[in-house]
Phi, psi and omega in degrees: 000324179285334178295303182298319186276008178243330174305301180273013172278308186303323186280328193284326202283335177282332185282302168320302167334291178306306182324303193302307168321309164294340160335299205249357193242307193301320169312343203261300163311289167313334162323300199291354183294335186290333180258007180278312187296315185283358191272316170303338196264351182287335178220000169237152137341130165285345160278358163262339178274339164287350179275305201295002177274312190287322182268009158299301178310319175286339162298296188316338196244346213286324186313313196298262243262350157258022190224000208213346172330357179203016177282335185260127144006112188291308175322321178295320202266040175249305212273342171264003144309284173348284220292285142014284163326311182284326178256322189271318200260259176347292192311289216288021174255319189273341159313305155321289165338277200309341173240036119300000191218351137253168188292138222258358155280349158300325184280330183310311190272341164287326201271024165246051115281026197296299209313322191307287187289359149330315185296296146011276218267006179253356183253012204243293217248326187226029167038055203252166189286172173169150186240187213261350149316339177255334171287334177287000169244340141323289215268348186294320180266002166251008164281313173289333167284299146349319193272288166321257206332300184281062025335341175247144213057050192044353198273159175306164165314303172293339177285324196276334178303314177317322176223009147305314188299000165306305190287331172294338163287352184252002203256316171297322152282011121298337185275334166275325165314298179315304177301318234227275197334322208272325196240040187206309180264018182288340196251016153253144173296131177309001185249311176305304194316302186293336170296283197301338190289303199289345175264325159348280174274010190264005215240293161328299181307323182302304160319292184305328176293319195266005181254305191255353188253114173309020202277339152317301163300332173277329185287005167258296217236322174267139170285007184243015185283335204272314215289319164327305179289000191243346140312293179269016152262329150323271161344288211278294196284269213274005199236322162273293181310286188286327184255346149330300186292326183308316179267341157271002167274336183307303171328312185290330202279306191262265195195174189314302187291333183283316180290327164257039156278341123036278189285348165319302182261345171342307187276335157321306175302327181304298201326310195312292164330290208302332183307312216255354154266075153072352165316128160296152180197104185232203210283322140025282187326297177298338176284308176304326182292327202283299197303311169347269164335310199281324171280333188289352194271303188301321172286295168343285201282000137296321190271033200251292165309350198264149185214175187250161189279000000 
């Protein structure tokens, strides 16, 4: 009996170890993807480094998805259609999109409204619970996002809101995502969701880059094409591919908010990188980073009481 309770202590204490380790691997990847996208927009369209980050990710995962082929569902393969959309089509087009016109710590510190609105589309959509400290913390972090748009990068409020909002819209779509996986998907594996979602849409995208897109010609003819693709083949296998399946086995292990709190140090890392091509930045910013965080703290830390009905 001692044995065995010394067994499941040693496993659950190696499961935390694992949670934590992904935890800390996703901040770091992903931090760093924002500075990835701009380096990628130096030689590609943004609609091609968002198509060329998915079907890179949809090859890289395509191995997945013929050897698992016939384990899913039509009801699976509707909803990881969905899922697709949310994850595979929409973000990595509106991230891009969103940093021709801002700076790329700016998008790093936007997208850790995923948790708010996460909360958000669960409180809407799968009727979790909620207290009167996470709406105050709702409103407290789109007050600091409002507040950070009118100041960084010297530019006006209205310029930087014209392409933030891409990203709150891609935020948004993950917070459904995130959401549909926990309470929809449970009975698929986290390595399938991300193969089959992303081999979905990756088959169109793929068309479209070799059809409607100058990405043949560049690939011929500019000399800067390798050094670009090898930004959004970064970006596409570890920034996407790979770290898709790590936050959705994260998703499985604990719960929706703890994997996309996540996005909480997510913007140290933007910062970091854009501090270091040269991005402005002053102490303004951090007072605004801080009140963000600080509402992100409060819906988190609400949503630890919150249950589904």
């Amino acid at each position: 009996m001692k044995k065995k309770s010394i067994i499941t202590n040693n496993h659950n204490i190696k499961s935390v170890v694992f949670v934590w380790l992904i935890f800390f691997l996703l901040i770091l990847t992903w931090g760093s993807s924002f500075i990835l996208i701009k380096k990628g927009l130096t030689v590609f369209s943004s609609n091609e480094v968002g198509a060329l980050r998915t079907a890179i990710s949809s090859l890289v995962l395509l191995p997945i998805v013929l050897i698992r082929f016939s384990s899913i569902s039509l009801k699976q393969w509707k909803l990881l259609a969905i899922l697709g959309v949310l994850n595979g089509v929409l973000p990595p087009f509106l991230f891009a999109e969103a940093q021709t016109g801002i700076d790329s710590h700016l998008a790093g510190v936007l997208n850790s409204l995923t948790p708010l609105l996460t909360l958000l589309v669960g409180l809407i959509f799968f009727r979790l619970k909620t207290k009167w400290f996470n709406v105050l913390g709702i409103i407290i972090g789109f007050c600091g996002t409002i507040g950070l748009l009118s100041i960084s990068g010297g530019k006006s409020f209205e310029f930087n809101f014209s392409y933030g909002i891409y990203i709150i819209i891609a935020t948004t779509c993950y917070a459904i995502s995130a959401n549909i996986i926990k309470y929809l998907l449970n009975d698929v594996d986290a390595v399938s969701i991300a193969a089959f979602s992303f081999f979905i849409v990756g088959i169109p995208l793929i068309i479209y880059l070799l059809a409607f897109t100058d990405i043949v010609h560049q690939f011929n003819y500019d000399n800067n094409f390798c050094e670009g693709f090898i930004y959004i083949a970064i970006l596409g296998v570890f920034g996407t591919a790979i770290a898709l399946i790590a936050f959705n086995k994260l998703i499985k292990m604990t719960n929706v908010m703890f994997a996309t709190s996540i996005t909480y140090l997510i913007p140290v890392v933007a910062l970091f990188w854009g501090i270091f091509d040269g991005e402005s930045f002053g102490i303004i910013n951090l007072l605004w980073i801080s009140v963000i965080i600080v509402g992100v703290l409060l819906v988190n830390s609400s949503s630890k009481k919150s249950t589904k009905k």
